[in-house]
N, C-alpha and C positions, 0 to 999 in steps of 0.2 A: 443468187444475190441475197443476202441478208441487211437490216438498220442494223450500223455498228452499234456499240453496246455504250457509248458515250452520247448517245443520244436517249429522250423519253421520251414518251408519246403520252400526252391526259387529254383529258374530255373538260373544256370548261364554257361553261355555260352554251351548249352545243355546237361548238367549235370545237376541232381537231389542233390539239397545239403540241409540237416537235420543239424540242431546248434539249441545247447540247449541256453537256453537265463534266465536259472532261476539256482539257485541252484541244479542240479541233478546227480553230482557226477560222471558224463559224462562229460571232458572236451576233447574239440575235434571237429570233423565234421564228418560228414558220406556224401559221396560221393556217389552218383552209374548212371544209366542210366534211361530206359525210363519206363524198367519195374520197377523199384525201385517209379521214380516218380508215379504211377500210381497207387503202393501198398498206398502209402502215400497219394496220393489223396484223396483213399478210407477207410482211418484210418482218416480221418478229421469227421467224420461220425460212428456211433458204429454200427459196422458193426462183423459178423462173418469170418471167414476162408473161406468159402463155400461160402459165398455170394464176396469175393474179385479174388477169382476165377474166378467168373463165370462173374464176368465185365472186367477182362481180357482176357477172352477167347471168349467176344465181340469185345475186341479192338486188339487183336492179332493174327495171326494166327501162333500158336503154340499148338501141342497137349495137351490135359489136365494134363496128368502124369507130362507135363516138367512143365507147368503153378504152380500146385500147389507144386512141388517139389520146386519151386523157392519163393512163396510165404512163405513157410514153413520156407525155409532159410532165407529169410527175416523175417519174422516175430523173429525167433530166435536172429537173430541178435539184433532184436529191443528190445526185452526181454532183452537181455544181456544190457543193456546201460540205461536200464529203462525208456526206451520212452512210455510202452505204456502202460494203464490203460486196464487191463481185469477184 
């Protein structure tokens, strides 16, 4: 799965913030933190579930259950709003 390409991802004032910038029937913004950012870093790239995981649970020290629980809900989110090409 990869962030479709009518979406962007910035850093504003240490927030993570997702706008779509193309026709996707998402109007709006998606807001979140660091772990959000970091989902989305790794959606810049086609990349699996599993593999987004396991580069957070490099950059975090958080156990894996909470890791992928949160990625899960991010990723759903993402699906909802049609950000992301799987």
């Amino acid at each position: 799965m990869k962030l479709k390409s009518d979406f962007i991802v910035r850093e504003v004032n240490g927030e993570t913030v997702l706008v779509p910038i193309g026709d996707t029937g998402f109007s709006g913004m998606v807001r979140g933190n660091k772990t959000l950012g970091a989902i989305l870093q790794a959606l810049k790239a086609d990349v699996t579930e599993d593999e987004i995981v396991s580069s957070l649970l490099e950059r975090f020290d958080a156990p894996e259950e909470k890791v992928r629980a949160d990625v899960q809900k991010a990723l759903s989110a993402l699906r909802k709003i049609g950000a992301l090409r799987d």
